[in-house]
Structures are given as structure tokens and as C-alpha cells.
KOLLUMZA-297445 format. One record per residue (C-alpha): y, x, z; residue in three letters. Coordinates in steps of 0.25 Angstrom, whole numbers, padded with zeros to 4 digits, always signed. Each point is the difference from the previous one (the first is absolute). Example, Ala and Ser with C-alpha at 12.3 -4.5 7.8 and 13.67 -1.06 7.14 Angstrom:
2
-0018+0049+0031ALA/+0014+0006-0002SER/
# end
This chain:
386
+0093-0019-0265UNK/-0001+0014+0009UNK/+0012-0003+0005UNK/-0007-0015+0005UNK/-0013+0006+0005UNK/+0006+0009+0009UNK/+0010-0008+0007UNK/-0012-0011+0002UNK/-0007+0013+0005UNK/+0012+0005+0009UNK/+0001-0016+0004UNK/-0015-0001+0003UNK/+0001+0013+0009UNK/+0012-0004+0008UNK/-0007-0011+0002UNK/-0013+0007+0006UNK/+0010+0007+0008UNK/+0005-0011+0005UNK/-0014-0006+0006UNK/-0004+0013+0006UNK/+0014+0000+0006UNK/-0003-0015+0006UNK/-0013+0005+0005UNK/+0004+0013+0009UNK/+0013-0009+0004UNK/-0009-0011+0005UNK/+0001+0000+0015UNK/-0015+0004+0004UNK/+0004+0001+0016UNK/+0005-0013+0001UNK/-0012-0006-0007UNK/-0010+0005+0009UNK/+0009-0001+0013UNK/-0001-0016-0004UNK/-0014+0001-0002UNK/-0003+0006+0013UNK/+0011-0009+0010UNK/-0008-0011-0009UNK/-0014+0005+0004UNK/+0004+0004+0013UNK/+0006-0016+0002UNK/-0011-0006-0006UNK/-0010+0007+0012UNK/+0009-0002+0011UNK/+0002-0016-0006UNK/-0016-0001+0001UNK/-0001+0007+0014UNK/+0010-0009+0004UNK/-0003-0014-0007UNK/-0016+0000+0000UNK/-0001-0007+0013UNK/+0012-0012-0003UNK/-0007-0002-0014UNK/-0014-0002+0005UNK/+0005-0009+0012UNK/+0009-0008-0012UNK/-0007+0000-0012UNK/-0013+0005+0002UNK/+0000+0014-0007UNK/+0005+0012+0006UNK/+0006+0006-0015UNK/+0008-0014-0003UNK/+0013+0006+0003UNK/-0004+0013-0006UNK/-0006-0006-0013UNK/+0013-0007-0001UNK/+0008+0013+0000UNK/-0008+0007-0009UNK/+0003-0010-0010UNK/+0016+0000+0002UNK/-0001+0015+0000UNK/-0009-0001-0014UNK/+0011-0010-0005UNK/+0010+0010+0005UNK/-0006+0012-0008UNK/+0001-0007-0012UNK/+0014-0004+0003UNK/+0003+0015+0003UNK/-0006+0005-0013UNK/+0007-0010-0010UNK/+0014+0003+0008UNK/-0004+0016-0001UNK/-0003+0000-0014UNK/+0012-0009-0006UNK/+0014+0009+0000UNK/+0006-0007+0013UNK/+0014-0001-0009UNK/-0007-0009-0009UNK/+0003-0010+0012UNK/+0012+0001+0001UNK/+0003-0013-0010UNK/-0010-0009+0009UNK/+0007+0005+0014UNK/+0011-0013+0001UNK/-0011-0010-0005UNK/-0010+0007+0011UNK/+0010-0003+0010UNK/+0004-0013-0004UNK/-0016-0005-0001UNK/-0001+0005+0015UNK/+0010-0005+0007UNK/-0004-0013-0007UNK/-0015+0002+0004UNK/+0006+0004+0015UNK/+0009-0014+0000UNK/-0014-0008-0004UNK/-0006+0006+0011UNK/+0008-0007+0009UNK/-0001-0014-0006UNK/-0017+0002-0004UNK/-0003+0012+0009UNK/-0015+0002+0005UNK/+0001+0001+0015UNK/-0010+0012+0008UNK/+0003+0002+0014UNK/+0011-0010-0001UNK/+0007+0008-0008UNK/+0003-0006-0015UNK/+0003+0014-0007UNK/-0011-0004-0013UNK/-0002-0007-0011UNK/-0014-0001-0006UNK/-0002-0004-0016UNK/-0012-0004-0002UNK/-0010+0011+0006UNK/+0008+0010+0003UNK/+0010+0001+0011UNK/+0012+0009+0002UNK/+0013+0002+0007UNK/+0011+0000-0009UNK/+0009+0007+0010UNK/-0008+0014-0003UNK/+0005-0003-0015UNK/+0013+0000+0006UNK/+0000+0014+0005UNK/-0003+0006-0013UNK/+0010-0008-0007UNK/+0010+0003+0009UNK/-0003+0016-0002UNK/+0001-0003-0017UNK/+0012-0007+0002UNK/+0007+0011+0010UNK/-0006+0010-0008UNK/+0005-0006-0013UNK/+0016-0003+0005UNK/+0000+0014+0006UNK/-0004+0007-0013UNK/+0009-0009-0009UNK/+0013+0001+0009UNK/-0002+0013+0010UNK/+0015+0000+0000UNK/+0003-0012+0004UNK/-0009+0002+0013UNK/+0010+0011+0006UNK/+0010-0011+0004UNK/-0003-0010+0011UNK/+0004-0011-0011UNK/-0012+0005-0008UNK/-0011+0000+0011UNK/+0004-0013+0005UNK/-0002-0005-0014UNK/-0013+0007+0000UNK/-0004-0007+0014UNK/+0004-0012-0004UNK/-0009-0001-0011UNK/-0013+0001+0008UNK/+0006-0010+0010UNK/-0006-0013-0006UNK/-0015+0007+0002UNK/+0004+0002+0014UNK/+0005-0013+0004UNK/-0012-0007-0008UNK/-0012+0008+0005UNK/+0008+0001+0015UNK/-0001-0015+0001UNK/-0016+0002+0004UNK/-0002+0015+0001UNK/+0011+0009+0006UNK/-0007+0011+0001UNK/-0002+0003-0014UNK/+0013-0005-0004UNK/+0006+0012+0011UNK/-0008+0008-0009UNK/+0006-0004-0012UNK/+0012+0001+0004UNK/-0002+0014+0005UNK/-0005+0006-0013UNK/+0011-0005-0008UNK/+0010+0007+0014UNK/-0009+0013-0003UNK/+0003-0001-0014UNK/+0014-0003-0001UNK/+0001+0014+0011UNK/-0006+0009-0007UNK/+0007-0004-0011UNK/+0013+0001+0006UNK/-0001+0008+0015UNK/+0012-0007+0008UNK/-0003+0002+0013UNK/+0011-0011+0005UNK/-0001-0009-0008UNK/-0017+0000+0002UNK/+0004-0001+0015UNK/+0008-0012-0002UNK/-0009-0006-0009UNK/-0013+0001+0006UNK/+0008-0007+0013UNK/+0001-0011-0009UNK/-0014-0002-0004UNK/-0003+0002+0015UNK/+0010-0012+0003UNK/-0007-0008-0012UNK/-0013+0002+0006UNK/+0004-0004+0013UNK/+0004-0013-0006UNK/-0012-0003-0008UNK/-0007+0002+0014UNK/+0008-0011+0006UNK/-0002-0010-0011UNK/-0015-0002+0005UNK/-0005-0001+0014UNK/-0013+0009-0003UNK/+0007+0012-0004UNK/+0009+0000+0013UNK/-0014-0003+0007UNK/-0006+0014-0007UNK/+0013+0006+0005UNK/-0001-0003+0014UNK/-0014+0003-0002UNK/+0001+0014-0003UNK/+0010+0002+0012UNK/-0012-0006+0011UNK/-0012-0001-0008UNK/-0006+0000+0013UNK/+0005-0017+0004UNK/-0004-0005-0014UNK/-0014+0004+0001UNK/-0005-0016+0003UNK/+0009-0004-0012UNK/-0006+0011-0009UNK/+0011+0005-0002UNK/-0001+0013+0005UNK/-0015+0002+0002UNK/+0000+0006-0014UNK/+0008+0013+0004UNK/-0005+0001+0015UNK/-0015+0002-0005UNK/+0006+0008-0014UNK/+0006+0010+0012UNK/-0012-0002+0008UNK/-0008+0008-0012UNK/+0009+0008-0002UNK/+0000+0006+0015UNK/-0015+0000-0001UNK/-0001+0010-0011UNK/+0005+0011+0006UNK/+0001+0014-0007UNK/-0011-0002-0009UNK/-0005-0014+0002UNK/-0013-0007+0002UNK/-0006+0002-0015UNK/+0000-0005-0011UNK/-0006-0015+0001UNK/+0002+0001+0016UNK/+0012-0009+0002UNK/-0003-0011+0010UNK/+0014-0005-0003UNK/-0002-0005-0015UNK/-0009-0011+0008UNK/+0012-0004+0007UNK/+0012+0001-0007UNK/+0004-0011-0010UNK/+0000+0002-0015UNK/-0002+0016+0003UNK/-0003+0003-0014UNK/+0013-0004-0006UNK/+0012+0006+0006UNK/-0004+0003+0015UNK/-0011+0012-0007UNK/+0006+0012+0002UNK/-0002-0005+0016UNK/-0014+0002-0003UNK/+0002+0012-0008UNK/+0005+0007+0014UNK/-0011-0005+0009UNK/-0009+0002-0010UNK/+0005+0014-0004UNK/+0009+0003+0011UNK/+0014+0007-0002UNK/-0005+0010-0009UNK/-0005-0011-0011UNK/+0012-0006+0001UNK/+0010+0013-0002UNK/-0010+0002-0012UNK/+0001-0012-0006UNK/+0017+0001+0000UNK/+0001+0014-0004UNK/-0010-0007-0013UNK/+0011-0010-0001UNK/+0013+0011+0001UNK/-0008+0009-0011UNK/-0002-0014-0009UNK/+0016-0001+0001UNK/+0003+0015-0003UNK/-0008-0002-0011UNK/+0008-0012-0005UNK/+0014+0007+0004UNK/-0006+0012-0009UNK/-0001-0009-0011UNK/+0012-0006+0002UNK/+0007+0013+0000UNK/-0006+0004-0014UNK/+0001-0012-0006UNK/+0005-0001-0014UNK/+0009-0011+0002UNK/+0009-0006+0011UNK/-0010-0015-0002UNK/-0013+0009+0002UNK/+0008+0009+0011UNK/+0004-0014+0008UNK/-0014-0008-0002UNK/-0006+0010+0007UNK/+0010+0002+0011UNK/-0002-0016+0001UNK/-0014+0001+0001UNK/+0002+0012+0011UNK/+0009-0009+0008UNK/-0009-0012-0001UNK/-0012+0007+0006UNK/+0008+0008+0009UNK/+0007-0013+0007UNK/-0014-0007+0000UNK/-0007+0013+0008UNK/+0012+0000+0010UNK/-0001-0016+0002UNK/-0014+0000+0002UNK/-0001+0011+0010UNK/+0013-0005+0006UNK/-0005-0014+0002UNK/-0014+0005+0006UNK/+0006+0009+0010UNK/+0008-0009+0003UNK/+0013+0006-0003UNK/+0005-0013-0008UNK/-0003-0014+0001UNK/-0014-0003-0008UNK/+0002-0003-0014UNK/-0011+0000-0008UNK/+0001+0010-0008UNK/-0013+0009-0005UNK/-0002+0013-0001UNK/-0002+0005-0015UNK/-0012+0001-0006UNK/-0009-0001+0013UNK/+0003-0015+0005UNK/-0005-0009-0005UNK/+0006-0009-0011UNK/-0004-0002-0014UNK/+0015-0002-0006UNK/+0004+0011+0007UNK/-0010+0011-0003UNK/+0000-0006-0015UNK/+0013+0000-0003UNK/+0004+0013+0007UNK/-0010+0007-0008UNK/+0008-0004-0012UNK/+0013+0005+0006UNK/-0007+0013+0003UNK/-0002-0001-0015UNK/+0012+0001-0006UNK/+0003+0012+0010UNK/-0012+0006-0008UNK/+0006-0004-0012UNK/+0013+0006+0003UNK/-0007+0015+0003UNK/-0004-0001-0014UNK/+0011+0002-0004UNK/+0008+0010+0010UNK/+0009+0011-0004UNK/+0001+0014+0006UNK/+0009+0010+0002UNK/-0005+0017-0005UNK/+0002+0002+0016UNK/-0011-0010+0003UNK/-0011+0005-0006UNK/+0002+0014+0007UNK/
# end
């Protein structure tokens, strides 16, 4: 009977041990730098869509009101995937995927269309764009096939394999929306490189996705239209083509060193949709080039925070979900600024957690989530605590 109380004693205490363990692990920095980039996009989203939601639906927080309801949905996303084990997943990752890539196929047969784009699907009240599910299913699924085969990956046989498996979410969310499907596509490339660094190999593989893109642009006349579009923005302005980069630059020439001040933009009145993924225009007229290096150096500690946890991550699944999650944020940074500088052609991607976009926002939040839940459980070296 001793002998029973104390190893329910020594059980209890490893256990304690184990909680106080999870709570100094738990990535602090990353929560609050997501906190702040959130507060900081829900300002800038207000400054820059308070006149459009007035002049359209007759109340200058509309657009506001709806994001702080995807972030509060976020939130509560972000806080049951940061407190369930993320390796209690694992099981659920192949039906995950399954479910939305079937989702992304009824898009296309029973797709809302906004902006004559038909990328959502609304059941019932709520209405969302199955292809951000697909990002984080993708990242599972990478995530799940690296850590159960990282042998495998080290021949070119594997990692095509590997590709190959995320092909079908690519081809079915490329038919309507190519620009996130690049980015799916480049998560799993990230993913597959950092698990096996073959710098040939890579090279020839990313010319081939290069040559898949360029085909998907010539099977439909508006994406060659974007193309030629980006190169002279300048005779599609009647079209409307390329009024939307012209007057993105404009604001971002008008800002200056340190911009016009908060709330002083005159381009949001001008440039179409500015609040979704033409913002960070505003951003730089509104806070110049200062507010703009401040708002990317946020983003580039948000993913040394995520390479931190990926590097002290208990397991090879925890380690790639968060390198997932640090592709799929970076590539979305890169497009966005890229698309409103006009160094690519414009694809409609936001900028994380400052555009606006309810599924986005929401389901991000939950991603960022299982990063969290991943520090919980991080492993360090003597050395790292000196």
C-alpha cells in the first residue's frame, strides 16, 4: 500500500512537472507579436475602409465590425488548437485533406461569386473559402508524410512522391484561384527542402511549377490579361485593369519618409477594394517608408519565432507544421507586397492578419494555434539555457 501511494505521488508530481514545463515552453512572443500585427491591422483596416463602408453600407465600422468577429472566431479557434496536443491530429490529417479538396471541387459547381470571382461557399449564414482550409491541410499533410517517411525524402523519387500528393489540391483550387494555389504549392516546395536541401534538384523543380503556372495562365484569357497588365498598367487603365496598381503606387509615392498620418491617405478613396489586399499601399502613404519597414521587420520576428519553435520541437510533425505555417505566411508577405509594388502581376492575395477577409484572419489564427501548441511542448539543449 506504501509502495502504491508513492508511485501515485511520484506519478502525480511528474505530472505537475509536466504543466509547469508546458507553461514556461508556451511561446509568449509569438502570442503577443500576433496580437499586436492583429491590433495594428485592425487600425490601419479602419483608417482605410471607413469611408468605402459609409458610402456602401451606411456605417463606417461595417467592415471593422466584420473583422472583429472573424478574429473573435479566430481566437477561439486558436485556443482549442493550442490546448489539444497538436499529435492528437495526426489520425484526422488524411480525412482533413480529403474533406477539402472535396469542399474546394463544390466550390466550383456551387460557388458563391464576389467580385466575379467564385472562390466561396456559404452554408447557411456563414460563408467561407474552402481554399484557406486547404493551406492548412496541405501543411498537416506535408507535415505528417515528412515525419513518417524523412528517409524517403532524401531521393528525388521521394519528394516527387511527396509533390505529388498535394497535386490534386492544386489543380482543383487553380481552376478559380491561382494565386492561392501557387501558394500551396509553395509550402509543400518549402517543406519538402528543408527536409531534403538539394539545391539541383529544387532548381529543376521549381522551373517546372514555373512552366505549370505559365500554363494555367494561358488556359484562361483574364489571367494573360493580369499579365500583360502588370507589364503596362499604364494602357489598361480604361479596362480597369491596371487602375488598381497605378493608384496603389500613386499612395505609395505620396507617403514619403514618414507618410501623411495616420487616417490621412486620400488614396483609400480611390483605390478599389483598398482594404483587402491592396492595404499596405495605404499603410505607406499613410505611415510612410518607416511604417512600412516596421510592419515587415513585425512579420520576419513572427517567423524567427516560428523557426524557433520548429527548431525546438519535440517531434519531426510538430518541427514541420510549424515550418508549414512559416512558409505559408512568408509566401503571402512576399505576394502581397510583390503584387502591390508591382513587381508580379496582381494576384489577389492579402496580407496576414491586416487585410481584410473573415476566413483568412479566422483560420490563420488557428494555424498560429498549433505553432502555439507545438512551443508547449519544445525540447532544449543544457547549452540553451546558458
Amino acid at each position: 500500500m506504501a509502495r502504491d501511494r508513492e508511485l501515485a505521488a511520484s506519478r502525480k508530481e511528474a505530472r505537475k512537472r509536466k504543466k509547469i514545463k508546458r507553461l514556461l515552453n508556451f511561446d509568449y512572443t509569438l502570442l503577443l507579436l500576433i496580437i499586436f500585427i492583429l491590433a495594428f491591422g485592425l487600425v490601419m483596416l479602419y483608417s482605410t475602409s471607413a469611408y468605402a463602408a459609409s458610402l456602401r453600407q451606411g456605417n463606417s465600422i461595417y467592415y471593422l465590425k466584420r473583422q472583429l468577429q472573424a478574429v473573435g472566431l479566430g481566437f477561439v479557434g486558436m485556443f482549442f488548437s493550442t490546448k489539444i496536443d497538436y499529435r492528437r491530429w495526426s489520425p484526422l490529417v488524411w480525412p482533413f485533406y480529403m474533406g477539402s479538396v472535396f469542399l474546394c471541387v463544390l466550390v466550383i459547381f456551387a460557388g458563391v461569386t464576389i467580385n466575379e470571382s467564385s472562390r466561396w461557399l456559404r452554408v447557411g449564414p456563414i460563408q467561407f473559402q474552402p481554399s484557406e482550409l486547404a493551406k492548412i491541410a496541405v501543411i498537416m499533410l506535408v507535415a505528417q508524410i515528412i515525419d513518417r517517411a524523412p528517409k524517403v525524402q532524401r531521393s528525388l523519387k521521394g519528394t516527387a512522391i511527396t509533390l505529388a500528393f498535394v497535386l490534386p489540391a492544386f489543380l482543383v483550387v487553380g481552376y478559380n484561384n491561382l494565386s492561392t494555389a501557387i501558394i500551396i504549392l509553395g509550402i509543400a516546395f518549402v517543406m519538402v527542402f528543408v527536409a531534403s536541401p538539394k539545391f539541383v534538384q529544387f532548381i529543376g523543380g521549381g522551373a517546372a511549377a514555373l512552366l505549370l503556372v505559365g500554363f494555367y495562365i494561358t488556359t484562361a484569357s483574364y489571367r494573360a490579361g493580369r499579365v500583360d497588365a502588370w507589364l503596362h498598367p499604364e494602357n489598361h487603365i480604361k479596362d480597369g485593369k491596371g487602375y488598381q496598381t497605378l493608384q496603389g503606387l500613386y499612395a505609395i509615392g505620396r507617403g514619403g519618409l514618414f507618410g501623411k498620418g495616420l487616417g490621412g491617405s486620400m488614396q483609400k478613396y480611390i483605390v478599389p477594394e483598398a482594404q483587402n489586399d491592396m492595404i499596405f499601399s495605404i499603410i505607406c502613404e499613410e505611415l510612410g517608408v518607416f511604417g512600412a519597414v516596421c510592419i515587415i521587420l513585425l512579420f520576419i520576428l513572427l517567423l524567427y519565432r516560428l523557426l524557433f519553435i520548429a527548431n525546438h520541437a519535440k517531434d519531426m510533425f510538430g518541427s514541420y507544421i510549424c515550418i508549414g505555417i512559416m512558409a505559408h505566411i512568408a509566401l503571402q508577405v512576399v505576394l502581397n507586397i510583390a503584387v502591390v509594388t508591382n513587381s508580379m502581376p496582381n494576384t489577389g492575395v492579402t496580407l496576414p492578419l491586416i487585410s481584410y477577409g473573415g476566413t483568412s484572419v479566422a483560420i490563420l489564427l488557428t494555424e498560429l494555434g498549433l505553432a502555439l501548441s507545438v512551443s508547449k511542448n519544445m525540447e532544449f539543449e543544457e547549452d540553451d539555457y546558458e
